[in-house]
N, C-alpha and C positions, 0 to 999 in steps of 0.2 A: 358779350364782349369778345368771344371766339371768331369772329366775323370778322373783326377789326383788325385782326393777327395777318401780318403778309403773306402770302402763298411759300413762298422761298424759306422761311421760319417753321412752317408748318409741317409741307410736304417733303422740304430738302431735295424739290427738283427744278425750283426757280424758273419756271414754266408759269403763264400767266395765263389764268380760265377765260373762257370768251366774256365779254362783254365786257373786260376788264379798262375801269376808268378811273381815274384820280377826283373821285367825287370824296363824300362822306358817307353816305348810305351803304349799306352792303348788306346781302344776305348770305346763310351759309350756305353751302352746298356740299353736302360727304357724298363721296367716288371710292370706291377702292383703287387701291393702289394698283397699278399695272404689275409690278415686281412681288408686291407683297398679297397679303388678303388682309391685313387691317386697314379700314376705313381711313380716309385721308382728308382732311377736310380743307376744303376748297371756297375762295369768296369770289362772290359774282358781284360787282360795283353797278350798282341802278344809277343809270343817269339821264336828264331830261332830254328832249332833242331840242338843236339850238337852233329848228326851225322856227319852233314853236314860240318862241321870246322875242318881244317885240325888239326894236333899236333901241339903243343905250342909252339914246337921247329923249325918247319917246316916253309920254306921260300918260297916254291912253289907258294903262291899265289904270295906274291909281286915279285917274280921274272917274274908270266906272266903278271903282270900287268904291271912292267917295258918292257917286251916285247912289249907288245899292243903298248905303247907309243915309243918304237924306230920304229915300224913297222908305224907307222900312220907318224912321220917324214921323214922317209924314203922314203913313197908315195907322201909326199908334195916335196922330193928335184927328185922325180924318172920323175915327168912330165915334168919337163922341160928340164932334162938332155935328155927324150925320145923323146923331139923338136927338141931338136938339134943334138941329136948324135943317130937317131934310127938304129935297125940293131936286129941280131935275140937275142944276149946275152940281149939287152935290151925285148924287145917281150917275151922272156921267165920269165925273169925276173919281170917283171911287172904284166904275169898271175899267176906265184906262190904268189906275194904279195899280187894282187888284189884275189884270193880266199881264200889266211888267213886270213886277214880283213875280208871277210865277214863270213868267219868260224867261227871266233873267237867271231864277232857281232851277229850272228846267236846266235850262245850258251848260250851268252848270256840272249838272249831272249826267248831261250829254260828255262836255269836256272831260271829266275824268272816267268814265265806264265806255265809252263808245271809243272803238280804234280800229284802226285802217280810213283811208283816206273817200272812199266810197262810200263807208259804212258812216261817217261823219259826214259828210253830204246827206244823205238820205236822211237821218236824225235829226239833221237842223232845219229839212227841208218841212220834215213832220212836225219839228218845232214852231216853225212858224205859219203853218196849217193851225197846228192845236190854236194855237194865240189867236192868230185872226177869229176865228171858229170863236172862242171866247170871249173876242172881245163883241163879235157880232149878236151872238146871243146874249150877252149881259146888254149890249146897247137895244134887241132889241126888247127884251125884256123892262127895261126902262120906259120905253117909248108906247109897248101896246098894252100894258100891266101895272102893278102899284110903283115900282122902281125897285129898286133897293134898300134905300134905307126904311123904306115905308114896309118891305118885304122881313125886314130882320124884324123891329118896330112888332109887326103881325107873330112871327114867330116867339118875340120873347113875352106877347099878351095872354098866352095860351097856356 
């Protein structure tokens, strides 16, 4: 809760630390004092960039995030319809899902750990290398081999 104390209350020189924003988030930061040698402690305010945030009007996000969540139910009803009813519409089916799911999981992970603008380029360029690469081999896996479901099927007789 030290974080959340105003600089001006704390340090008594009403001087504001870099990055200082009128968000909610903060961390602390102790500096010593210029004047003194007791530690001073100091809040640096985290705030997003308002590049990054679509338009106000804009429903993109929550539309893919509704996506993510029919595609993630959709894999919970696809495994057992692939027990029992396998065949190639389902095999095909199940590698286009199963590389959006990880696409979309990927990017995520891209989105919060990868930063700078270059370095986000190259990550999503890999990103959709891996995908393609995944979908290519699960499709052709399907097509010269048992499939999929007939490959789990194999797995869980053993």
């Amino acid at each position: 809760m030290a974080a959340i104390v105003r600089l001006s209350s704390v340090c008594r020189s009403g001087v504001k630390p870099l990055f200082y924003q009128s968000t909610l988030l903060a961390r602390p930061l102790a500096l010593p004092h210029k004047y003194q040698e007791q530690l001073c402690l100091q809040t640096a305010r985290i705030h997003p960039s308002q590049a990054l945030h679509a338009a106000s009007g804009s429903t993109a996000a929550s539309r893919h995030w509704t996506a993510e969540r029919v595609l993630s139910i959709m894999l919970l009803a696809m495994g057992p319809v692939a027990y029992f009813n396998p065949g190639p519409v389902m095999d095909y089916s199940l590698a286009a899902a199963l590389t959006l799911h990880g696409h979309w999981g990927i990017g995520q992970v891209v989105t919060d750990y990868v930063h700078g603008e270059t370095k986000i380029k190259i990550a999503n360029a890999g990103l959709f290398l891996l995908s393609a690469i995944t979908f290519s081999g699960l499709c052709y896996f399907n097509y010269n081999d048992v499939g999929i479901c007939k490959a789990v099927a194999l797995l869980w007789s053993k």
